[in-house]
N, C-alpha and C positions, 0 to 999 in steps of 0.2 A: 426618614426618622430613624436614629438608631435607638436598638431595643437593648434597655437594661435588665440587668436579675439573669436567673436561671432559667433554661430552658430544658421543662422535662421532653422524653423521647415520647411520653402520653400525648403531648402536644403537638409534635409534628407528623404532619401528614408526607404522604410518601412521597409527593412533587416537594416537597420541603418549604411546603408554607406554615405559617405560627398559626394552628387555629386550636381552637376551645376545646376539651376535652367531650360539650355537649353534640358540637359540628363534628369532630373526628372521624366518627362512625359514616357516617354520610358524604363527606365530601374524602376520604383515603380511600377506598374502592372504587373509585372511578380510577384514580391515579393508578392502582394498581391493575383495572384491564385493562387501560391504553398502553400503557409501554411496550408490556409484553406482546402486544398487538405490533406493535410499529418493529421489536425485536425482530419477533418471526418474520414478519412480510422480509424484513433486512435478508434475512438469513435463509431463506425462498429463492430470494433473487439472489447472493451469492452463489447459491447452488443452481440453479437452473443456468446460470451464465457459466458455471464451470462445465458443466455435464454439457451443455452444447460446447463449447470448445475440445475438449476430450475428444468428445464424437466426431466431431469437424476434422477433427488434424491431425490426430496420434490415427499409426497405421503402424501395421507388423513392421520387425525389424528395423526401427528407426531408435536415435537416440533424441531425449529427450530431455529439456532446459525445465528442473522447475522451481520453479517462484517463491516467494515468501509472504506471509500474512494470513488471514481470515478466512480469505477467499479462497487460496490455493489449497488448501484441507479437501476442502469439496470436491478439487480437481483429483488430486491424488485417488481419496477415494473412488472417483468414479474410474481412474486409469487402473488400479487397480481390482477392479470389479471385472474391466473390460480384458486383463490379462490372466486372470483364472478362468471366465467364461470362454475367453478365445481363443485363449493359448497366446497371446500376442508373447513376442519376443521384444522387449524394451529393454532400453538401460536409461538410466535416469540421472542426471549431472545436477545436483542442489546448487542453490543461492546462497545456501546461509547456513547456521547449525539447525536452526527448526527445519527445512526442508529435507536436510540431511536425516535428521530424526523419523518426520514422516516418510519419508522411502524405506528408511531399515523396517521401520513400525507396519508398514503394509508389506512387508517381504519382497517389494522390488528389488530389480537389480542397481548397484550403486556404484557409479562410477565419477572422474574427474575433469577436467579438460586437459590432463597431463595426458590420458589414453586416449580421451575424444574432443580433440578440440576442435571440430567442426561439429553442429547439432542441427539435427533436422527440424524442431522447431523448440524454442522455449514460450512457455506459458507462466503468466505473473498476474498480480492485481496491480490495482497505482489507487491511491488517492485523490486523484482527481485527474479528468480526459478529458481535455477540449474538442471542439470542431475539428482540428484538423490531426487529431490523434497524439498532441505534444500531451505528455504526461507528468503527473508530477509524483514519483516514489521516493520511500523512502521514509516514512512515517512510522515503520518497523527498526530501522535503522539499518538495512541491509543494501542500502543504493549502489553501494561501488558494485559487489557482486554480483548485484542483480546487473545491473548494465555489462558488467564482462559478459555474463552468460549469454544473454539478449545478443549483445554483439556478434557472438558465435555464431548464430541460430540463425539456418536460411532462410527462417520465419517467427515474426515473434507476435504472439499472439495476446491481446490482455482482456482479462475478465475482470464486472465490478457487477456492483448495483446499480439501481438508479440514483443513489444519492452522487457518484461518482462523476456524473455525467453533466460536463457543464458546457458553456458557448464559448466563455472565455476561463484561462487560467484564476483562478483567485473571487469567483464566483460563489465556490462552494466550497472549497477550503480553506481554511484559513489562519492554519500554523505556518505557512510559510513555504519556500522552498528549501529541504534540507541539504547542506550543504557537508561534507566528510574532512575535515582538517585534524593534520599531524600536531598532537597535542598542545607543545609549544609557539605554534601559531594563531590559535581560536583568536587572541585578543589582537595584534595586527587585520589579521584577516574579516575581522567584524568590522574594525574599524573601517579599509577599504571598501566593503560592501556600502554600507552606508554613505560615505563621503563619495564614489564612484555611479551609485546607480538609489541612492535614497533608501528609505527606509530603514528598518534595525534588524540585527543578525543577533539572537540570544543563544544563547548556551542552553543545548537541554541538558534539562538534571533527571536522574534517577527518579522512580518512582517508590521503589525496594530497597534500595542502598544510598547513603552517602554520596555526594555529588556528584559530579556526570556520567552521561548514559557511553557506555564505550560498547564502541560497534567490536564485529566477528573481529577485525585488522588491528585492534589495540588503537583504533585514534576516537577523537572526539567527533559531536554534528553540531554547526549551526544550526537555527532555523530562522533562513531570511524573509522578512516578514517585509516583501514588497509592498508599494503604494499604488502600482499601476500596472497594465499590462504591458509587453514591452517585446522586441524582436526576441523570441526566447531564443533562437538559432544563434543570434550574437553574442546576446546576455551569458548564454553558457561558454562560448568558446570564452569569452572574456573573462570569467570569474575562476572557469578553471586554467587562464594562465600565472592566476596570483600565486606567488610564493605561500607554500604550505597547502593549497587546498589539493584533497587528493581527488574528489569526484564530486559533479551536483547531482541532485534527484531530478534532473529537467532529462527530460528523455525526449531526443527532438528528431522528428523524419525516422524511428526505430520501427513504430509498430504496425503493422502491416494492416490487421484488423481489430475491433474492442468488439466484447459483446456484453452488453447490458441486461443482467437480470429483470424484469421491470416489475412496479405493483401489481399489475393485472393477471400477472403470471406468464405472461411470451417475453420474448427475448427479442431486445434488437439490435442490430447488426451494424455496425458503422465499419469503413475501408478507408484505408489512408487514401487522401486525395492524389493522383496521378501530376506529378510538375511539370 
């Protein structure tokens, strides 16, 4: 049933249902402790999955790969907690402008892969991790970079929540896999995604500005919005032979181990499967 007339803000409750100005009081307060409940847990286990990675894998004198998004704040912080406390000698290689910021921002050291392009480990999030550790990043819009770095990295290491953690690709996420195309390609390139392997490749738009989201590199993202699960190993050589695509967010056989924040407050540990 669509609702005619105005709608005062008295009227709506905070899950954004239409109720009575008499219900209001009574059914908005609940809306408002659950989320913030479900927030925090989220951001528990972002933190707890970084800080055990930190711990795990950053040692004196190593350089290190780091990541972009939500998740990797946490990490930072805790790398840098552990380099005033220890003295650690680190240098730090960003993903993106925001990682680059958080390293200036905690006074690590900040370096490139022009001076280190071999890295002792990089540490990332992903948006979603199957069973056998195929990821899918890029939900920031940082995938090409993120994947150079990782590439580097004689260990790459990823931290999520539990929401991240599924059996198969496309479980729990469900924008898509993002894909990085040189601007005047997007609409070719959409088109063959579709016609080659099904589903639809959209244009993301801006959320702040005027039409498309443009990554760190000056180009545009797909987000291909598969139908089904599929050999990802092949899926990605094949989509990034098309003309114009410069990188997917499918990160296949890279990560060594994930560590998942969880509800309960432990952390668990998955390891890429041996072939």
């Amino acid at each position: 049933m669509r609702l005619k007339g105005r709608v005062f803000l008295s009227q709506v409750s905070a899950c954004g249902r239409l109720v009575s100005p008499r219900l209001l009081a009574a059914q908005s307060h609940v809306c408002f402790l659950r989320l913030p409940a479900i927030t925090n847990m989220a951001e528990e286990a972002k933190k707890l999955a970084a800080y055990a990675a930190v711990d795990n894998h950053v040692q004196n004198n190593q350089v290190v790969g780091v990541g972009s998004g939500s998740t990797i704040v946490y990490a930072v912080n805790r790398l840098a907690e552990r380099v005033r406390l220890e003295k650690l000698n680190i240098v730090c290689v960003p993903t993106s402008f925001q990682a680059r910021q958080l390293i200036l921002q905690h006074g690590l050291t900040l370096s490139d892969l022009d001076r280190h392009p071999e890295l002792d480990v990089a540490i990332d999030g992903a948006d979603e991790v199957d069973g056998n550790l195929t990821l899918i990043k890029g939900g920031g819009g940082c995938l090409t970079q993120e994947k150079i770095v990782a590439g580097c990295a004689k260990r790459f290491i990823v931290i999520a929540d539990y929401r991240k953690d599924s059996k198969f690709l496309g479980q729990q996420w469900k924008k898509g896999v993002p894909i990085e195309v040189i601007p005047m390609a997007y609409v070719p390139v959409s088109r063959v995604l579709a016609k080659r392997f099904g589903g639809e490749a959209v244009l993301r738009m801006a959320v702040s500005k005027a039409g498309p989201v443009v990554t760190d590199n000056s180009n545009f993202i797909l987000d291909w919005k598969f139908e089904r699960a599929e050999n990802w190993r092949d899926v990605n050589t094949a989509i990034k032979m098309i003309p114009g695509v410069v990188e997917t967010g499918l990160f296949v056989g890279m990560a060594e181990r994930a560590y998942f924040g969880m509800e309960d407050g432990s952390v668990l540990t998955r390891d890429a499967s041996v072939n």
